[in-house]
C-alpha positions as CSV (number, residue, x, y, z in Angstrom):
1,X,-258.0,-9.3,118.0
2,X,-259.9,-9.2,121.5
3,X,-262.7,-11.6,122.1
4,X,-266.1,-10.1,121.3
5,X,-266.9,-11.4,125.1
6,X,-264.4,-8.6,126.5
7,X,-265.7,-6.1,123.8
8,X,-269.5,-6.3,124.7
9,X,-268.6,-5.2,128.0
10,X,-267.1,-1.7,126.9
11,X,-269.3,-1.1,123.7
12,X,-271.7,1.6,125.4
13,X,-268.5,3.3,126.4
14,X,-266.3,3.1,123.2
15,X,-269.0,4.8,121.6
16,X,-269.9,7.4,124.0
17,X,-266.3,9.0,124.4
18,X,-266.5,8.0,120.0
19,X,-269.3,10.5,120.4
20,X,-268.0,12.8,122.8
21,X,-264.7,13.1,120.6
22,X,-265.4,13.6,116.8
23,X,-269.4,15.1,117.7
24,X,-271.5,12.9,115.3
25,X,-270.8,9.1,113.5
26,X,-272.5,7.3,111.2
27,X,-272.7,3.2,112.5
28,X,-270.2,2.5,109.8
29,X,-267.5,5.0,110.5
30,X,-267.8,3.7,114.3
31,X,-266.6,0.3,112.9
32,X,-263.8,1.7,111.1
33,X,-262.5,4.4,113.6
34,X,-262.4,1.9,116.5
35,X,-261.2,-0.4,113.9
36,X,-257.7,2.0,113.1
37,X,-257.6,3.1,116.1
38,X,-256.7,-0.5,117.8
39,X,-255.1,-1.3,114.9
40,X,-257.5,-4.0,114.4
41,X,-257.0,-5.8,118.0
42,X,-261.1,-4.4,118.3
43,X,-263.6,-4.8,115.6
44,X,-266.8,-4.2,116.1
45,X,-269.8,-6.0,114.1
46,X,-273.3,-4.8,113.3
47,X,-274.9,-7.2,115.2
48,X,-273.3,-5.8,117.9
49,X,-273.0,-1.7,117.2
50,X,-276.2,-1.5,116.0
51,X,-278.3,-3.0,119.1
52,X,-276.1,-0.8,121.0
53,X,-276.8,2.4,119.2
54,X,-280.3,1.5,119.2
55,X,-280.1,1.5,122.9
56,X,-278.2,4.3,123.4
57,X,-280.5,6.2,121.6
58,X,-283.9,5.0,123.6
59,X,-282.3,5.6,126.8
60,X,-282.0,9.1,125.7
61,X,-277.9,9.4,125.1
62,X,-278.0,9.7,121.4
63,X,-280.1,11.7,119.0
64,X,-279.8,11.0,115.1
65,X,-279.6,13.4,112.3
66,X,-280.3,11.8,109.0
67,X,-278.9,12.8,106.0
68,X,-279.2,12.6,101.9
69,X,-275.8,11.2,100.5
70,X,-276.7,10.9,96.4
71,X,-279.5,8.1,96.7
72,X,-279.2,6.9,99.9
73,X,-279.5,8.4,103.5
74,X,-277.2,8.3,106.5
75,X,-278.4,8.3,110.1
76,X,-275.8,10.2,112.3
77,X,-275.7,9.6,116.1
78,X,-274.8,12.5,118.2
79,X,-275.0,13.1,122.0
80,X,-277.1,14.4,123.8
81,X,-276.3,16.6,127.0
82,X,-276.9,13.2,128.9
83,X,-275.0,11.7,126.7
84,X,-272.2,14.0,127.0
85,X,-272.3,13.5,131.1
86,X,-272.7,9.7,131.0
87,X,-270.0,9.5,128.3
88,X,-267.5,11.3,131.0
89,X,-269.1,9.1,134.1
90,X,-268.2,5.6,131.5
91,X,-264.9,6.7,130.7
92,X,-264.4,7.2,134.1
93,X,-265.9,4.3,135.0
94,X,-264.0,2.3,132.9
95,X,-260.4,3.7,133.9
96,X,-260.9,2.8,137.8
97,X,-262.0,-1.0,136.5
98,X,-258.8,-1.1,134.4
99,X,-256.7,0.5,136.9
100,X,-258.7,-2.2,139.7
101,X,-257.7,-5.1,137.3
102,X,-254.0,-4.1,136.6
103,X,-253.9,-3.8,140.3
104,X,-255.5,-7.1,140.9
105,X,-252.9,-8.8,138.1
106,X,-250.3,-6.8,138.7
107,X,-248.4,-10.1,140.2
108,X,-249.8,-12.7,138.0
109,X,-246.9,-15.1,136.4
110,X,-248.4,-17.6,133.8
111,X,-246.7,-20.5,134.5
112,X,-246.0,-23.3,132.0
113,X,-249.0,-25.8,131.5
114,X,-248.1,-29.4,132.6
115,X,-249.2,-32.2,129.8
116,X,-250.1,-35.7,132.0
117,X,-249.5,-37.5,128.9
């Protein structure tokens, strides 16, 4: 599993191209989608998914449907056409970073630690 500090830093963008893929979510098939997809090296929490949903959606990326399932109701994110073009711009974004770091770290050798014991 990745630390949740590396996560945070991609969250808007997971679930933009999320978004951008499959149309419309609800919070808790976001979890479990990015969740099988990694095979469990990401797992998101709702203390971080929702905030960032909620975001999303203020800025203007998302819209929500809501809809009756038996008893209960589920809110479905979708993008917007903003959404849609900042979903491409992240993605985007995110592959030059990646491709910057594997660049930067392309030479890096962990070497053994030395104990001074």
């Amino acid at each position: 599993m990745f630390p949740q500090e590396l996560v945070k830093g991609t969250l808007q963008t997971i679930v933009l191209s999320l978004l951008a893929e499959r149309g419309r979510m609800y919070g808790y098939e976001i979890t479990q989608h990015v969740k099988e997809r990694t095979a469990g090296k990401i797992q998101l929490t709702e203390g971080a998914l929702y905030p960032t949903l909620h975001k999303l959606e203020a800025d203007g990326l998302l819209a929500t449907e809501h809809e009756n399932i038996g008893k209960r109701v589920r809110k479905y994110y979708k993008l917007t056409d903003e959404g849609n073009a900042q979903a491409s711009e992240k993605v985007r974004e995110f592959r030059s970073f990646s491709q910057t770091m594997n660049d930067l770290l392309h030479s890096f050798t962990p070497q053994p630690q030395l104990s001074w014991n």
